[in-house]
Backbone as JSON, one array per atom type, in Angstrom:
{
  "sequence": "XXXXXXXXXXXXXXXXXXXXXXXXXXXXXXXXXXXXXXXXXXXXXXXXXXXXXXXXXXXXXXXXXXXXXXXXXXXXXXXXXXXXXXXXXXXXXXXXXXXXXXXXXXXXXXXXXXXXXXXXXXXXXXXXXXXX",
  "N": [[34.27, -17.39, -31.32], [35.58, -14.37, -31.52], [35.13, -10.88, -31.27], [35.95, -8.16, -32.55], [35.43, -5.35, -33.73], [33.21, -2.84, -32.74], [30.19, -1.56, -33.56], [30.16, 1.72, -33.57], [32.53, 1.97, -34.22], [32.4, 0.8, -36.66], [30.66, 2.51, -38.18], [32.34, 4.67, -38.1], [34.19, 4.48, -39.76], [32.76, 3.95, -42.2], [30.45, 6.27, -41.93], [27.4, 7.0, -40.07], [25.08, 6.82, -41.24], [24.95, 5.57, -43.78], [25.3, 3.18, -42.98], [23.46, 2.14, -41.07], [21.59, 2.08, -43.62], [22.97, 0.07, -45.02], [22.28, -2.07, -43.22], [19.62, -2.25, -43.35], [17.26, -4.74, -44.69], [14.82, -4.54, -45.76], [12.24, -2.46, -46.07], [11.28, -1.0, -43.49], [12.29, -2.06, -41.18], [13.34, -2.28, -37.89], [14.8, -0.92, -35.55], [15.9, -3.04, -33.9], [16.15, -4.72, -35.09], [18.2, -3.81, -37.1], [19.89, -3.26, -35.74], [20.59, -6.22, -34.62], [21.3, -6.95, -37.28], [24.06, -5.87, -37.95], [25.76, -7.01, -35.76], [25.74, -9.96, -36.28], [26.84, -9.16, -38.64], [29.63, -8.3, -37.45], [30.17, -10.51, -35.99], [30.33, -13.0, -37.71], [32.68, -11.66, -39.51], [34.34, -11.42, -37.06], [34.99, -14.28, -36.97], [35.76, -15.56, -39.22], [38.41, -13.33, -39.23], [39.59, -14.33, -37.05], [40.28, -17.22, -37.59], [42.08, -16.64, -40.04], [44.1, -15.23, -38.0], [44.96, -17.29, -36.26], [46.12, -19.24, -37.89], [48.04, -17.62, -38.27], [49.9, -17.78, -36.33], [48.85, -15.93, -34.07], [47.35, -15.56, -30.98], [43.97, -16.28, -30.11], [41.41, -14.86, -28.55], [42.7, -11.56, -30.61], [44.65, -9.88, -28.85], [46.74, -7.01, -27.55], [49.39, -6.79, -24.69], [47.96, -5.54, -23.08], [45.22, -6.11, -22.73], [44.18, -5.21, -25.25], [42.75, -4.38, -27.91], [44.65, -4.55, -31.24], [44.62, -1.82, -32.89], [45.01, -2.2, -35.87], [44.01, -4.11, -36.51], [41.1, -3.45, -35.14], [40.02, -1.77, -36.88], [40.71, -3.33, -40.03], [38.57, -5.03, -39.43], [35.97, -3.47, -38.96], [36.14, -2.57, -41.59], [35.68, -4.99, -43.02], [33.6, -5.74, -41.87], [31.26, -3.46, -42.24], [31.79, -3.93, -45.43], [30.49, -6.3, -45.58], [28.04, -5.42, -44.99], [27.21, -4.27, -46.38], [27.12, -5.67, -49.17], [25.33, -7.63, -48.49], [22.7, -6.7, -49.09], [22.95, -7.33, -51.99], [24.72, -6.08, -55.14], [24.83, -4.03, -57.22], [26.3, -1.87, -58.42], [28.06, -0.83, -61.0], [31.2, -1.01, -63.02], [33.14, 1.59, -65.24], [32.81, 0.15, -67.55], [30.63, -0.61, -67.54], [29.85, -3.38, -66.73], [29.28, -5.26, -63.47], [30.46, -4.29, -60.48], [31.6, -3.62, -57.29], [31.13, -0.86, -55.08], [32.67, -1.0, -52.78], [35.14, -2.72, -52.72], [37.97, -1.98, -52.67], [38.5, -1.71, -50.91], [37.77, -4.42, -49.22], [39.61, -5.67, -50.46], [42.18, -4.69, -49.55], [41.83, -5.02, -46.86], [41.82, -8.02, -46.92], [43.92, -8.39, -48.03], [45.43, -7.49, -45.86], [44.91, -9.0, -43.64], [46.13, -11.45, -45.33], [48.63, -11.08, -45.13], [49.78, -10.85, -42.24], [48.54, -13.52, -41.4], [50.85, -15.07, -43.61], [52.96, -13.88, -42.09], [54.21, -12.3, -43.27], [53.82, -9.26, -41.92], [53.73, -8.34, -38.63], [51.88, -7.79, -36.04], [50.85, -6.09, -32.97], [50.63, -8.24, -31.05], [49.36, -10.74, -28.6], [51.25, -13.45, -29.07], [50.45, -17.01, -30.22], [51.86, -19.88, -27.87], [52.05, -22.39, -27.5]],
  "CA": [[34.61, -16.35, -32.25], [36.07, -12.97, -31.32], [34.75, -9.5, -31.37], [37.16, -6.86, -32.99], [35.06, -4.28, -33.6], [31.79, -2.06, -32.07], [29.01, -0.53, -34.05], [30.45, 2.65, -33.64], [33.71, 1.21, -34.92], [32.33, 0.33, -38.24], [30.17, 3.86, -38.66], [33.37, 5.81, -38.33], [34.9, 4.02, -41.21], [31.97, 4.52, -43.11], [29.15, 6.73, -42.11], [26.44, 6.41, -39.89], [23.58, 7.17, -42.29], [25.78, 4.39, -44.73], [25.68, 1.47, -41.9], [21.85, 2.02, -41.08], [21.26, 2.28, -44.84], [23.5, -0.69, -45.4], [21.77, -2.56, -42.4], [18.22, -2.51, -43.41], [17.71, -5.49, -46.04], [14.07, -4.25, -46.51], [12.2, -0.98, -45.54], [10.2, -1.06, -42.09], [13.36, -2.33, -40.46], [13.29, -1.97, -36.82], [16.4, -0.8, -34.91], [16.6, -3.98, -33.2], [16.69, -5.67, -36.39], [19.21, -3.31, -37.97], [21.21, -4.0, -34.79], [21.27, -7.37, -34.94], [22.25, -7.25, -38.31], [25.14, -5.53, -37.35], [25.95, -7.81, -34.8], [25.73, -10.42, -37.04], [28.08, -9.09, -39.44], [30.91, -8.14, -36.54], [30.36, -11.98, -35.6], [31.02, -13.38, -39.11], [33.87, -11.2, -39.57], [35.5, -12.07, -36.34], [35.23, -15.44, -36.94], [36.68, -15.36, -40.44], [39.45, -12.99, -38.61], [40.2, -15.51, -36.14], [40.91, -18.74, -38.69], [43.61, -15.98, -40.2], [45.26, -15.07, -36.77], [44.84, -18.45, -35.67], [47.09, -19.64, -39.03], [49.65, -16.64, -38.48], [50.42, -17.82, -34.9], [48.42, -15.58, -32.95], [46.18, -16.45, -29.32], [43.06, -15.81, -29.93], [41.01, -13.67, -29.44], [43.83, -11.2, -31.11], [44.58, -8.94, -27.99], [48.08, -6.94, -26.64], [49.18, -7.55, -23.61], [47.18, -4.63, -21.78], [44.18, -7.07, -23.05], [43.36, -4.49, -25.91], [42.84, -4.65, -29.59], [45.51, -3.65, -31.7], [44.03, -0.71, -33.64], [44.82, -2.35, -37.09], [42.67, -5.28, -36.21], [39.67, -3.15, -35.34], [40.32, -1.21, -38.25], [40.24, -4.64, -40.04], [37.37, -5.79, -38.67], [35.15, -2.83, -39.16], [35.75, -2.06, -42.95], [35.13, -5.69, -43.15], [31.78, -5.56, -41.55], [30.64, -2.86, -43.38], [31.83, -4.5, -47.02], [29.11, -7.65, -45.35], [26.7, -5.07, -44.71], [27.02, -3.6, -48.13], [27.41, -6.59, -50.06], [24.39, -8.24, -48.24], [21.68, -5.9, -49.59], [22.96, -7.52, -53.6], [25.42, -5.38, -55.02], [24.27, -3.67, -58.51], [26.87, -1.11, -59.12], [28.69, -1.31, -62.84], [32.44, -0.28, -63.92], [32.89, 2.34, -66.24], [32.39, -0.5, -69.05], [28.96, -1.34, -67.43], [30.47, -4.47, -65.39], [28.7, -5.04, -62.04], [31.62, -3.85, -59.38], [30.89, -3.34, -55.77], [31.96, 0.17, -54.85], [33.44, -0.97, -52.0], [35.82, -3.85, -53.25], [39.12, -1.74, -52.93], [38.24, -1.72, -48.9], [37.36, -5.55, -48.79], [40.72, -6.47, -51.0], [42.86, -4.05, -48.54], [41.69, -5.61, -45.69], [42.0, -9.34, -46.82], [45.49, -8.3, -48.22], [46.43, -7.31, -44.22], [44.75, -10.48, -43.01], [46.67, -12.58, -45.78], [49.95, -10.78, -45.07], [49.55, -11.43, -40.91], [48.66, -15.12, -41.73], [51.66, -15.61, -43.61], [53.95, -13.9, -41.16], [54.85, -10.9, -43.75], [53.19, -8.26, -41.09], [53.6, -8.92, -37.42], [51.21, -7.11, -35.3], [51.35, -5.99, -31.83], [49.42, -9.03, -30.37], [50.09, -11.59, -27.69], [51.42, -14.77, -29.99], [50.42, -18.41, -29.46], [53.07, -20.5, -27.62], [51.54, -23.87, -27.27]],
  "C": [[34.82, -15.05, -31.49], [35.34, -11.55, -31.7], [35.9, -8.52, -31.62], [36.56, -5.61, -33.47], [33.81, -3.8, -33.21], [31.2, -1.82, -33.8], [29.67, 0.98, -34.49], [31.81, 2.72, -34.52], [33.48, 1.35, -36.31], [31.37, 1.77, -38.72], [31.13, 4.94, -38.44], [33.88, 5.34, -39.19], [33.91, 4.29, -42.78], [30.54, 5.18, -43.19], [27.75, 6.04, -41.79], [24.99, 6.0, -40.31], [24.16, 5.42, -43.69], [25.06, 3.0, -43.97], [24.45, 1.2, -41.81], [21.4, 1.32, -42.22], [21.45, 0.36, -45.0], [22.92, -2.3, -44.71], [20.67, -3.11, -42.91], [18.19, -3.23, -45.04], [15.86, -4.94, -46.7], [13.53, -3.0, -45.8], [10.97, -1.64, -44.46], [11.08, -1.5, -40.78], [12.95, -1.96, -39.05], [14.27, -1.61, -36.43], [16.96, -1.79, -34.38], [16.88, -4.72, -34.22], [18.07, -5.01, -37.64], [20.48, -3.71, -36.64], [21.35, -5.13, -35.04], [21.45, -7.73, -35.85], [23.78, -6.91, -38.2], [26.2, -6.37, -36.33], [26.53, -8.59, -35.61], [27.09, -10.52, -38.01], [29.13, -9.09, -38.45], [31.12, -9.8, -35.66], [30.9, -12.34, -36.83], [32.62, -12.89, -39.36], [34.55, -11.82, -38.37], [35.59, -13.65, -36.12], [36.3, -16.0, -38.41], [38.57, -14.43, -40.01], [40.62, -14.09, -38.14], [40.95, -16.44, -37.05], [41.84, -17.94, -38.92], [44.46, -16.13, -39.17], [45.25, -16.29, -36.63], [46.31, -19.13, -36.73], [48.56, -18.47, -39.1], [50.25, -16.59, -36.95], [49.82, -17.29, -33.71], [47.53, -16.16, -31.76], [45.34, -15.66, -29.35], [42.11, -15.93, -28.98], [42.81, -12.3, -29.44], [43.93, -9.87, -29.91], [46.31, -8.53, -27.58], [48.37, -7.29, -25.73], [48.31, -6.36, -22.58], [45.43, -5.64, -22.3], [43.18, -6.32, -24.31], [43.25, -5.14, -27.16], [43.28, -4.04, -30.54], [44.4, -2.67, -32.77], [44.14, -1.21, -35.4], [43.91, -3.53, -36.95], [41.33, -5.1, -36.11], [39.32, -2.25, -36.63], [39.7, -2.34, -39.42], [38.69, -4.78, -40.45], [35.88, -4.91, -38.69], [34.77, -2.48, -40.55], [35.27, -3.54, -43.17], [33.43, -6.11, -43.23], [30.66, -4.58, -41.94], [30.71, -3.3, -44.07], [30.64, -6.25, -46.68], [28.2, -6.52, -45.73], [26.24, -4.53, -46.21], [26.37, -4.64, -49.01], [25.91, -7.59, -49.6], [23.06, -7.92, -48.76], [21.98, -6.18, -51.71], [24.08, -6.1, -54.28], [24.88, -5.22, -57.28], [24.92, -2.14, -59.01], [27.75, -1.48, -60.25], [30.16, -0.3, -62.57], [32.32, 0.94, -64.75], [32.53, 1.43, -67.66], [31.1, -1.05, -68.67], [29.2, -2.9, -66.67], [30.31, -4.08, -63.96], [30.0, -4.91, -61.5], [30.92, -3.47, -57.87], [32.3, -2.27, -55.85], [32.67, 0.09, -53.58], [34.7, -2.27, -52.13], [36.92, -3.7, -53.07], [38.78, -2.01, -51.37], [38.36, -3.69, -48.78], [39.04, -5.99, -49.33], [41.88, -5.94, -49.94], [42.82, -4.94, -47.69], [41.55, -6.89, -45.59], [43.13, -9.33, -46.87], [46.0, -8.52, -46.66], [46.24, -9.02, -43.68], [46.03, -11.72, -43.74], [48.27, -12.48, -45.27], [50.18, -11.34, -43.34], [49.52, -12.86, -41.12], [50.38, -15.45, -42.3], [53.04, -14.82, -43.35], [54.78, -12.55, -41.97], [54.39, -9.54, -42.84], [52.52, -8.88, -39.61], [52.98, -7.67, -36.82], [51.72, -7.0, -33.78], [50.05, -6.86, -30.54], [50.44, -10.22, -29.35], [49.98, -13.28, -28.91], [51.1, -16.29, -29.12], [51.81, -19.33, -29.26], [52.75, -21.55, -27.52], [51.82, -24.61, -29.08]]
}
C-alpha cells in the first residue's frame, strides 16, 4: 500500500487542533497513540487509493516522473484521512430536518468523485502510467 499523504498534509486541510481532536477515540490518549492513529488512517486510505489508480491504469505507488506525488493525490489522500479520522470517533451530527449527516460528507464525496473520475479515465493526472 502507498503513502500519499503526511500528518502535516492532512492538518493543513483541516486544522491541527481538528486532527488531534479527531485522533483521540477516548480521552487520556497518548501522542503515540494519536499518531498511530493517524498513521493508520493514511495507510487505509492509500490502500483504498491504490485499488482506484491501479483500475485507471496507473503504476503504483501513484508518483510523476521526478518520483513525486502529484499534488491532487495528496490533496486526495489527506481530506480522505481526515473524513476516517472524523468518521471513526461515530458521527452524531443531524441535517437541518434532524437527520444524522456527517459534517464532513461534501469532502469525502469530492474526493471519491476525483478517485472515481481517474479510475474511469475521465481525469488523467500527471502520474507515471502502467505499461505492462
Amino acid at each position: 500500500m502507498s503513502t500519499y499523504c503526511t500528518q502535516s498534509d492532512i492538518e493543513d486541510h483541516f486544522g491541527v487542533s481538528n486532527v488531534e481532536t479527531w485522533a483521540k477515540l477516548e480521552t487520556g490518549y497518548s501522542a503515540a497513540q494519536i499518531t498511530a492513529r493517524i498513521t493508520r488512517a493514511i495507510a487505509g486510505v492509500g490502500a483504498k487509493m491504490d485499488a482506484y489508480f491501479r483500475k485507471g491504469g496507473y503504476r503504483i505507488p501513484v508518483v510523476d516522473e521526478d518520483g513525486e506525488t502529484p499534488t491532487e493525490v495528496k490533496d486526495c489522500a489527506a481530506c480522505l484521512a481526515g473524513v476516517w479520522l472524523y468518521q471513526s470517533r461515530g458521527v452524531d451530527d443531524m441535517d437541518r430536518n434532524g437527520i444524522p449527516q456527517n459534517k464532513l460528507r461534501w469532502h469525502y464525496v469530492d474526493a471519491m468523485q476525483f478517485l472515481a473520475d481517474v479510475r474511469d479515465g475521465n481525469i488523467r493526472i500527471n502520474a507515471i502510467e502502467h505499461t505492462g
